[in-house]
N, C-alpha and C positions, 0 to 999 in steps of 0.2 A: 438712265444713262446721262453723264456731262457730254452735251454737245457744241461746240464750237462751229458756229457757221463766217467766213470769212467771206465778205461781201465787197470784187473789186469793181466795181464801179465808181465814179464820181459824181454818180446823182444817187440821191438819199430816198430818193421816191422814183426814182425811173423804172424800166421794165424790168430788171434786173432782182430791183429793192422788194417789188410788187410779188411777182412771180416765190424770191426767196422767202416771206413774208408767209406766203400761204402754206410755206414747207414748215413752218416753224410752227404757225398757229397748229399745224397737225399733230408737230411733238409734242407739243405743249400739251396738245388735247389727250395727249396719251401718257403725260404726265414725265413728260424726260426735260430734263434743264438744258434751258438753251441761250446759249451767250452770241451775240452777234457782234464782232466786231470790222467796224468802218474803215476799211484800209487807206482813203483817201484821206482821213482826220488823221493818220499815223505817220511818225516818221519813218521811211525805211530806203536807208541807203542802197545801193545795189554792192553786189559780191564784188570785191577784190580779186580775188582769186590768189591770194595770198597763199592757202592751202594752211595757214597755221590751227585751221580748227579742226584739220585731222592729227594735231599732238594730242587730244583727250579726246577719247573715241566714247567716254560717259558722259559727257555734256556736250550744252552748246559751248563749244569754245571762241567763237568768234571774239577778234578782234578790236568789230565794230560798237560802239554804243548806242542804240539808237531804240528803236518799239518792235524791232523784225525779235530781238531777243524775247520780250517778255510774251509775242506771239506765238515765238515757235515752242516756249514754256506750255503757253495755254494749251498749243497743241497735243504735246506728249503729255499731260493731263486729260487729256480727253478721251472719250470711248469713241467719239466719231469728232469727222471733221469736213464740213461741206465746203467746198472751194467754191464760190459763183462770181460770174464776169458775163457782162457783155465779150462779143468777140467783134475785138479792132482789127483791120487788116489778118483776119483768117489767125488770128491767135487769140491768147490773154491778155487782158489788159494793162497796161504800165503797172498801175497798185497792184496786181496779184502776181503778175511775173517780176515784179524786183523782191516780193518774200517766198515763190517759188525758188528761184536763183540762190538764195540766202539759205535755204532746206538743203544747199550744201552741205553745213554742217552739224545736218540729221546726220550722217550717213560716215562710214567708213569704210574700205576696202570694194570700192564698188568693182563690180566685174574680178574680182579678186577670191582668194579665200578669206574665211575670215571675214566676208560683207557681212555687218551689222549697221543697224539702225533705232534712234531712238525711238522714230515710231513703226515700228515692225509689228507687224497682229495690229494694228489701227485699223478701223474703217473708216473711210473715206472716201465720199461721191462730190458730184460735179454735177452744177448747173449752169447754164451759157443759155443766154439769150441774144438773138441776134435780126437784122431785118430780112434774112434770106433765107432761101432754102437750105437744110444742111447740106445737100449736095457742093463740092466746089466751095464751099465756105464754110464751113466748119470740122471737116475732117479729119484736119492739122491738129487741129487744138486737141482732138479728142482722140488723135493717135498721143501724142504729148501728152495729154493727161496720164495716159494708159503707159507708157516710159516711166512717169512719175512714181505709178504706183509701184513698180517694180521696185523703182528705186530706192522707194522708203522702204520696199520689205513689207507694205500697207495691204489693206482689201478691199478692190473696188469694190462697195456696195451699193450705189448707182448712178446712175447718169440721165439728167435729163438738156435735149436741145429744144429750146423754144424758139423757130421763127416765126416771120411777118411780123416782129413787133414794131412796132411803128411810137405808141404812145400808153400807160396804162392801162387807159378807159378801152383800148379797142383789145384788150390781149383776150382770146376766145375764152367764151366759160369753161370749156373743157379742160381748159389748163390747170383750173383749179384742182379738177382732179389728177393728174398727170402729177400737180406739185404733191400731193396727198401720197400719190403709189410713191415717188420718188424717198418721201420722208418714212412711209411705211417701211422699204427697203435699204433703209439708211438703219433699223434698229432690228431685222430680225434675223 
């Protein structure tokens, strides 16, 4: 399987990179192609809201020119597509919520008939690392994730919340397994 893992963080090595890292090394091991790209190296304007990229409901039609396009290409080429963020203030992070907002124009006729979407039948999970308990901090994000998937028409295939991260070196061993089920559940 092509898998797209979208990494919003702004550290390249943080808890975030670390934790995502050991998801990949899993796919890899299982021999599925895996592209990670860096959201904070990209340009990605935030949505207008213009609505012009529901005139062609078979592309991305936006507007904009910028890297959310050729991202959200990558995306609808992909058999899976892992979202991961740290969670800022009890949501996503700038880089991943200004190319969620932009996955406007995946999508047409939402709540309507007639709802399609470019990536419909996608699977797509969620990794969030954070310094707290999920309780009270994190349950937003991952109701919001779970909107999202609706909204592509997508298949959550899984979810992991890492708290108490503090720094890489302390993030528990266990986790590594936790990233492993996570990647395993992401392809079968």
């Amino acid at each position: 399987m092509q898998i797209t893992t979208l990494l919003g963080s702004a550290k390249k090595k943080g808890n975030t990179a670390t934790v995502l890292g050991w998801v990949e090394d899993e796919l890899k091991s299982r021999r599925h192609a895996v592209e990670r790209i860096y959201l904070n190296d990209k340009s990605i304007k935030g949505c207008l809201g213009c609505a012009q990229c529901r005139e062609n409901p078979d592309e991305i039609a936006c507007v904009q020119i910028d890297d959310a396009i050729g991202i959200m290409e990558r995306m609808i080429s992909s058999d899976v597509v892992l979202f991961a963020s740290p969670i800022y203030f009890w949501g996503f992070s700038a880089q991943i919520k200004a190319l969620i907002d932009r996955g406007y124009a995946l999508v047409t006729n939402y709540h309507k008939p007639g709802h399609t979407s470019l990536m419909e039948g996608k699977r797509i999970g969620l990794l969030v690392t954070g310094a707290d308990a999920y309780e009270e901090n994190a349950e937003g994000l991952f109701t919001a994730f779970d909107r999202l998937v609706d909204f592509l028409l997508a298949r959550k295939s899984g979810a992991l919340y890492v708290g108490a991260c503090s720094v890489p070196s302390a993030i528990p061993a266990e986790v590594r397994n936790q990233a492993a089920e996570l990647a395993r559940s992401l392809v079968v």
